[in-house]
Steps between C-alpha positions, in 0.01 A plus 500: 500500500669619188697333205633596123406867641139396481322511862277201550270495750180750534539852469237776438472628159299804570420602133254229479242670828514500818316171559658271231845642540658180664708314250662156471813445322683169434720350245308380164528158600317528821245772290416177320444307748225720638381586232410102388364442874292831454369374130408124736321678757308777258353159315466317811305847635311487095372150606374602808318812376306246236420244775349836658304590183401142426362505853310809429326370182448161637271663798326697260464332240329205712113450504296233682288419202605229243724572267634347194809284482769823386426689739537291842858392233598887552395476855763194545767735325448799699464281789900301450645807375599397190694793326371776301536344197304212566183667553496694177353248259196409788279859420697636763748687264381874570569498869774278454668763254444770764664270762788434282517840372505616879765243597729597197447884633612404836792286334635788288434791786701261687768454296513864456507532851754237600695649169909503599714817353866530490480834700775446776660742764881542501685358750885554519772493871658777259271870450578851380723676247831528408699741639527851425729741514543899403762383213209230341494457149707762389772452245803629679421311823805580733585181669569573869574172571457118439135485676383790275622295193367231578147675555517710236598128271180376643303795435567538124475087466169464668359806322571367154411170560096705597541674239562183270255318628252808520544596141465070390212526679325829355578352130274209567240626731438875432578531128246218448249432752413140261768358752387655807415095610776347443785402763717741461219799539369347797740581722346789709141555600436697205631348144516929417457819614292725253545821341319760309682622230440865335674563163417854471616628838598851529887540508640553846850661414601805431379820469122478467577159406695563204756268513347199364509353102164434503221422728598302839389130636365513865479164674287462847485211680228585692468480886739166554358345828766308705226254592348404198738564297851499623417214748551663837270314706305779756116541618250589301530891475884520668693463155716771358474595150732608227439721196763528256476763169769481263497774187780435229615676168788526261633866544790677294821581658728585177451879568697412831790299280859632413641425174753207489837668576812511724484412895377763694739371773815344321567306795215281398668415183560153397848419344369511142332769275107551672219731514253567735152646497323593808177580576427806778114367616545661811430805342771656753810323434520345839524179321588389198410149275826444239584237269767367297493418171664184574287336749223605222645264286627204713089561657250208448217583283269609748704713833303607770744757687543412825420622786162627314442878596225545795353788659317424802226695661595642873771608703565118704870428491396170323354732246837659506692241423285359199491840343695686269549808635292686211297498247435736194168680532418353134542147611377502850164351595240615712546556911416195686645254260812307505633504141768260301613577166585211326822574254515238174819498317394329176753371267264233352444546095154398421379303119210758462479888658379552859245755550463443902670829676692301748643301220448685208748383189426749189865468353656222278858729622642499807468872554562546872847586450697281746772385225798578464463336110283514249183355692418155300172441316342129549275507171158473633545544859365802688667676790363689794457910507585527880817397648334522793116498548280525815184359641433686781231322735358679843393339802255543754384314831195478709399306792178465667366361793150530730349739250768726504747572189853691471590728190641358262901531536828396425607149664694665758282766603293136605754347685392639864147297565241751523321339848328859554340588177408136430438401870717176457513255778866346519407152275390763254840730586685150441313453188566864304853447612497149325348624201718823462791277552348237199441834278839658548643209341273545204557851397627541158836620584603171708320296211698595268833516700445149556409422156677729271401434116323181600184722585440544092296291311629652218814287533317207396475638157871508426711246313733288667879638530444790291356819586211462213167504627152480355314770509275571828177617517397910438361498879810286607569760845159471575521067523828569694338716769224272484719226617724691729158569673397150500857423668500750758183312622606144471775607682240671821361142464786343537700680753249466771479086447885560538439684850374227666699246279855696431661278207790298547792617250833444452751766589863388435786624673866455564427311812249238324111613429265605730120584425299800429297379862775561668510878464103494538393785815191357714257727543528760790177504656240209640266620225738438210587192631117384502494577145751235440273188545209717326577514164277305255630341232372203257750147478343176319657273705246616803141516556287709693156436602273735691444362839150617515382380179629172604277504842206590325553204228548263821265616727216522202588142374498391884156657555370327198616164613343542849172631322500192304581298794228606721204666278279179468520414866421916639218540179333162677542590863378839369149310360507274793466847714313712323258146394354633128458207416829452250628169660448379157731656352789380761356144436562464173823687532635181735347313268628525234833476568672249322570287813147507568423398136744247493348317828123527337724314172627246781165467672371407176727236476422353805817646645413604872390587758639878565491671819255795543698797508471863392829540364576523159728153468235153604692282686406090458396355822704195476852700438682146388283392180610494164373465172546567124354476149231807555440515065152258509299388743610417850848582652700166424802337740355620803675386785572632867797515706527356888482883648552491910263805625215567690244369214661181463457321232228447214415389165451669198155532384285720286520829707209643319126523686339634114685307240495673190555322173862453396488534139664825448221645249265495823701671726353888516563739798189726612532792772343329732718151511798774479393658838401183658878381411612848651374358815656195502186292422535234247336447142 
């Protein structure tokens, strides 16, 4: 069954082996439950393993010749199973500790064992993505019709809101990993994804890789398994693996900038006195970036130009349509990368210089020439060199699968599944198309489309309605790729909960509000679909317990009670049979139980007769008597009930052929009065 997209039930989680892959998952209440009546029966299983122990130690511990008055004390421990901790003061504490030591073992292997997680599979009547369509997240969208508005509306709101909730989540759990257990970061199966980081990489643009201010920043995230890491729940060896390099640096593009001056194209103009400066990167004028000096200075302080410039790697008409249609030689990457230049428009004034390239501030004047006036002076504020600066940041994917690898490529040169060269069955087809799908959504370009200037941590350095800000830090670009990086993967980690769980988010229209759900695709194929209900995820409100740790907690504390159950009977049958001569030691065993002990006390107080019996628990022969007072001397108030039965009736009488003397202080047991009383004779 499923509820609160959480399936509850058993399921197979196959990361954890073959043979202790079935899982139990119910809400936390019931998880409590179980686990309370699992503590019960791992004591109640404890007390059973000592009664087995004490059983052991009793039998070898006895002796047929005399012994003092501690040890046959021990014995009657051993022998009535009083707990562990009894038996530690009587010279028994060595073996005792080992007992107890042994038990706490089991208890804590148990408990490690029976040990619930929150690890959960998703479980949702709604599965897939939201629709696509040639025209997706481009800025001019033409509008065919209603349904493409409406789609496109649900598109651009569900995207931001994973992109929101992507980057909330990379501040707390991949900028720190001192949070990495707390609620928020325990949300996937993984709290984060890891990275190397290389500071000193080569730079990738350019002309021999002369573009660059500086040395670049290469993050790798390694080989990103969609079992253990993304969640996708497939056999052992079946999962489909991602590997994700991203290079970054800031480069120059002044040499590529116009002065500020008239309109190229006058019917651009704006009805009031404007320049414009544009900026020919495509090193062919096929396209052109321009500005105005007017949105320059009705700009926020930080302006990411939108939609950010990307190159991507092949000739796909996706590819196509992300793509500007050129590149400069100077600026361009290397083959088989998809590349996004990210365009700041600063206009922030900083209360110290800025050496960082991207935001570099050297200048107490405004000299970038986009007044029409004098350009003011703000007495100890610095302004930025670059009316426009770049961080360019290549891309690069790789997926592997059965011990075979592709090349490392653009995104879109992925998008095909590559079943021949990695021999991919179709749950591992369904899974690289799941994944590509997850990392499309996570490439820089779309991040910052959906984020704009939210993407900079810098903007948490500025003042509050002005444009002042204090000064960031000499490697600030290098933090800011840092944390685009760590975005771009939150986001991977997110987007494929959001497969199998699509969110459910407004999307207001004329007609009322529908939900981003509503424009979700299902899946094509009977592969995809199965992926739906196997995506792992962690919830606290549900527990999971492996099924086959459980048996082997149940069965084990089972066997234990039948052991305890049945060992003294087989070991005597066993001496009986093989006749060694050890009878003695099953004597005193009955004997000393405390119902045995008790009738010898009774007997001694003229309290009988008893039936012979072998059993453990004497039975009087006259079933109605009564009596009290057993402190001193003979039992006291001894009286007997009119009983209708096949012995009639009798009085009561001293039941004891060998009177002993009452007075306490003379009452002594010896081994062979206990094996006499085993078999039922009197004292």
């Amino acid at each position: 069954m499923a509820s609160d997209a959480v399936f509850t039930g058993a399921w197979r989680d196959w990361e954890a082996g073959s043979w202790a892959s079935w899982t139990i998952t119910m809400s936390a209440t019931e998880g409590l439950y179980l686990v309370s009546f699992l503590a019960l029966f791992v004591r109640w299983s404890g007390t059973n393993l000592w009664s087995i122990l004490a059983f052991g130690m009793h039998q070898m511990r006895h002796t047929p010749e005399p012994r003092d008055g501690l040890f046959h004390q021990q014995q009657v421990l051993l022998r009535n199973n009083a707990n562990d901790m009894h038996t530690l003061g009587l010279e028994l504490a060595v073996p005792t500790a080992i007992s107890a030591a042994a038990i706490a073992a089991a208890a804590f292997f148990s408990s490690r064992v029976i040990g619930a997680s929150d690890l959960v599979v998703s479980w949702d009547s709604t599965c897939g993505w939201l629709v696509d369509s040639p025209y997706q997240l481009q800025v001019d969208l033409p509008f065919a019709d209603d349904v493409m508005k409406k789609q496109s509306d649900a598109l651009y709101i569900g995207g931001v809101s994973t992109a929101e909730k992507s980057l909330e989540y990379a501040a707390a759990c991949y900028e720190t990993q001192a949070n990495e257990h707390s609620s928020l970061c325990s949300s996937y199966v993984r709290s984060y994804l890891p990275s190397t980081v290389n500071k000193s990489a080569a730079c990738p643009f350019g002309l021999n890789g002369t573009a660059c201010e500086g040395p670049a920043v290469q993050f790798d995230s390694g080989f990103i398994d969609g079992a253990a890491h993304l969640g996708i729940n497939s056999e052992p060896g079946r999962s489909v693996s991602l590997r994700k390099v991203v290079t970054c640096a800031p480069t120059p593009i002044d040499r590529y900038a116009s002065k500020w001056g008239p309109s190229r194209y006058p019917e651009q103009d704006i009805d009031m006195q404007s320049a414009r400066k544009y900026y020919n990167i495509s090193g062919d004028d096929k396209w052109i970036l321009t500005f105005t000096n007017y949105s320059a200075i009705y700009s926020p302080g930080y302006n990411i130009i939108q939609p950010p410039v990307s190159y991507f790697d092949g000739a796909s008409e996706s590819a196509r349509n992300f793509s500007v249609p050129s590149l400069a030689a100077e600026l361009r990457g290397p083959k088989g990368a998809d590349q996004t230049l990210i365009l700041l428009q600063n206009m922030v004034m900083y209360s110290e210089p800025v050496t960082d390239p991207w935001f570099r501030a050297s200048s107490e004047n405004e000299t970038r020439g986009y007044y029409f006036y004098p350009s003011p002076v703000q007495p100890g504020a610095w302004n930025p060199d670059a009316f426009v600066s770049v961080l360019s940041c290549t891309e690069q994917y790789q997926f592997c699968a059965n011990g075979h690898c592709t090349d490392p490529t653009g995104l879109f040169e992925q998008e095909t599944p590559p079943t021949a060269r990695l021999r991919l069955t179709p749950a591992q087809e369904a899974a690289h198309r799941v994944i590509w799908k997850a990392a499309w959504a996570t490439n820089f370009r779309f991040v910052v489309i959906f984020l704009s200037d939210r993407v900079l941590l810098a903007r948490h350095l500025m003042h509050p309605i002005t444009f002042l800000s204090a000064p960031v830090a000499p490697d600030q670009w290098l933090r800011e790729a840092h944390h685009l990086h760590n975005l771009s993967l939150a986001a991977l980690q997110r987007r494929v909960v959001e497969y199998a769980r699509p969110p459910d988010i407004p999307v207001p229209h004329g007609a009322g509000v529908s939900s981003t759900r509503d424009f979700v695709v299902a899946p094509a194929s009977q592969a995809e679909r199965d992926l739906c209900g196997a995506i792992k995820t962690r919830n606290p409100s549900y527990r999971s317990f492996s099924l086959a740790n459980l048996v082997v907690v149940i069965v084990a504390g089972l066997l234990l009670t039948a052991i305890n159950l049945a060992l003294p009977s087989l070991v005597s049958k066993v001496r009986v049979r093989r006749g060694r001569g050890q009878q003695d030691k099953t004597h005193a065993w009955r004997a000393m139980h405390a119902f045995q002990l008790h009738r010898a006390l009774l007997e001694s107080r003229s309290v009988g007769p008893w039936v012979p019996t072998e059993d453990e628990v004497p039975v009087l022969e006259d079933g109605a008597l009564r009596f009290a007072n057993l402190g001193e001397g003979v039992a006291e108030g001894m009286e007997r009930k009119e009983v209708v039965g096949d012995r009639g009736s009798q009085d009561c009488g001293p039941a004891v052929e060998d009177p002993v003397d009452p007075s306490p202080s003379m009452l002594y047991v010896d081994n062979d009065r206990l094996e006499k009383a085993a078999r039922g004779s009197t004292w």
